[in-house]
N, C-alpha and C positions, 0 to 999 in steps of 0.2 A: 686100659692099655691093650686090649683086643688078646689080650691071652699069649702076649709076644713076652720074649725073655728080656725081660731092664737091658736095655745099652748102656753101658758106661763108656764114655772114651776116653782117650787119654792121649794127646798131643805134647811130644817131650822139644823143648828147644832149648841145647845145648849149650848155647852162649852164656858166658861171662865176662862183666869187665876184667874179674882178676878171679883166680883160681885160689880161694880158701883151705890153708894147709888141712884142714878137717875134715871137708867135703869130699864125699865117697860118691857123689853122682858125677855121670858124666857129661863134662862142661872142656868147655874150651874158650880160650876169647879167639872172637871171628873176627877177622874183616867183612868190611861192607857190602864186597862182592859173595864170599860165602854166606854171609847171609841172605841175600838178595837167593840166592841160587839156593838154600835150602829151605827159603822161603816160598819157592816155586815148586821146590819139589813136594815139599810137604800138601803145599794147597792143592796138587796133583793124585797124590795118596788121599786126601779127603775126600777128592770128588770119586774116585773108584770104589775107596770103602762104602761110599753114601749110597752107593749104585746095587754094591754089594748087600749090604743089612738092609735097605729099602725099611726103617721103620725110624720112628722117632726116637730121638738120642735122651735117656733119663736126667744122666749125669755127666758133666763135663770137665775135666782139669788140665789147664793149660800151666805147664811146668818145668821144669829145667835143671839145670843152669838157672838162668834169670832169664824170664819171656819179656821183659823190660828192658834187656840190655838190644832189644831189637831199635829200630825206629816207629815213630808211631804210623807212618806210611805201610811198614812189614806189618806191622800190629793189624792195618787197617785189613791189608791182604789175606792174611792169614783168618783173623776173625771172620773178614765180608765171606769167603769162601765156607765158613764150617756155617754162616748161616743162610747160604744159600744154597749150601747141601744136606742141611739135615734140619728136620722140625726141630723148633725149639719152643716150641708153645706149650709144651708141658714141663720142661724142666726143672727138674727139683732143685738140684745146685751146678750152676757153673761157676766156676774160679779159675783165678791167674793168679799165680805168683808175681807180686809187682813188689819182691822180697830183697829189692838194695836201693836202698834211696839216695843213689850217688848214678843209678840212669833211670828213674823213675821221676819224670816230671808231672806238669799237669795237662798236659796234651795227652800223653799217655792214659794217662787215667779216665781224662775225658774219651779216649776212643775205648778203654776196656768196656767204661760205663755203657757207650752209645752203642756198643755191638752183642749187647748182652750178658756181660756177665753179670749176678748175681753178689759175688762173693770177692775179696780180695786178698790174699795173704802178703803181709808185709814183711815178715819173721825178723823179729828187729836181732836176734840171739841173744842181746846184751844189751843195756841201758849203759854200761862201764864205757868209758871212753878207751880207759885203759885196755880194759879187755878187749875191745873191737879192734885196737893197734894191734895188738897182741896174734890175734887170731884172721889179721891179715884184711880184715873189713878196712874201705877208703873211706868211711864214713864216721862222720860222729852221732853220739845218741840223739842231739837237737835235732840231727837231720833227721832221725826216724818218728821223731815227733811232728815236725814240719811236713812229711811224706805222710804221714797221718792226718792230719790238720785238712792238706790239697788232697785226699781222696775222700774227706766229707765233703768239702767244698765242690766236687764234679761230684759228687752225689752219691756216692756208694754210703751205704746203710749196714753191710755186715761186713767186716774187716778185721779177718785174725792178726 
């Protein structure tokens, strides 16, 4: 690594379909257009950072809210931008939280896969049906099973 200090980066995107009474991170549900526009901003701030650090990135985590609740178009943007500002030929882990299977399709999955990441977190919290009502998840435990199922099928190999 030429004697440079590990980069780790960390790209937070805000969005959620629905705000989880438990969740302490900060989220919000977007519309289309705030997304689109913090999608721009963001890929804006990569390209200065990348300018800035000039060395290659170790570590990557793309996280939130839910970086899923994007479209897989922002997904494209956001991703095409951090790999065409920063090496990622050595990268040890990159990940995205694709952590609500109620907007995590397989499009999605298929662009996380195609732009590099490595890793995916799906965080199911609960297998209880019950408990996901409860705690404010739109989804059921099938679906986080089903959301598992299509992120081997587009190919991801490590999937917490």
């Amino acid at each position: 690594m030429s004697g440079k200090v590990p980069l780790g980066l960390y790209l937070h995107v805000p969005f959620c379909r629905s705000k989880c009474p438990y969740c302490d991170f900060y989220s919000f549900r977007g519309d289309e257009a705030q997304m689109d526009r913090y999608c721009a901003a963001l890929s804006q701030k990569i390209s200065e950072s990348a300018k800035a650090y000039n060395r290659k990135a170790d570590t990557l985590y793309i996280g939130g809210g839910t970086p899923t609740s994007l479209s897989a178009d922002q997904l494209r943007q956001l991703m095409g931008t951090v790999r065409d500002c920063f090496d990622l030929t050595q990268i040890q882990e990159y990940t995205v939280e694709a952590g609500r299977p109620d907007c995590t399709d397989r499009e999605k999955l298929e662009v996380i896969r195609e732009y590099g990441a490595t890793r995916i977190s799906i965080n199911p919290q609960t297998f209880s049906d019950e408990v996901l009502a409860a705690i404010g998840r739109r989804h059921s435990a099938q679906a986080i099973l089903d959301c598992f199922a299509e992120a081997r099928a587009a190919g991801h190999k490590d999937i917490n």
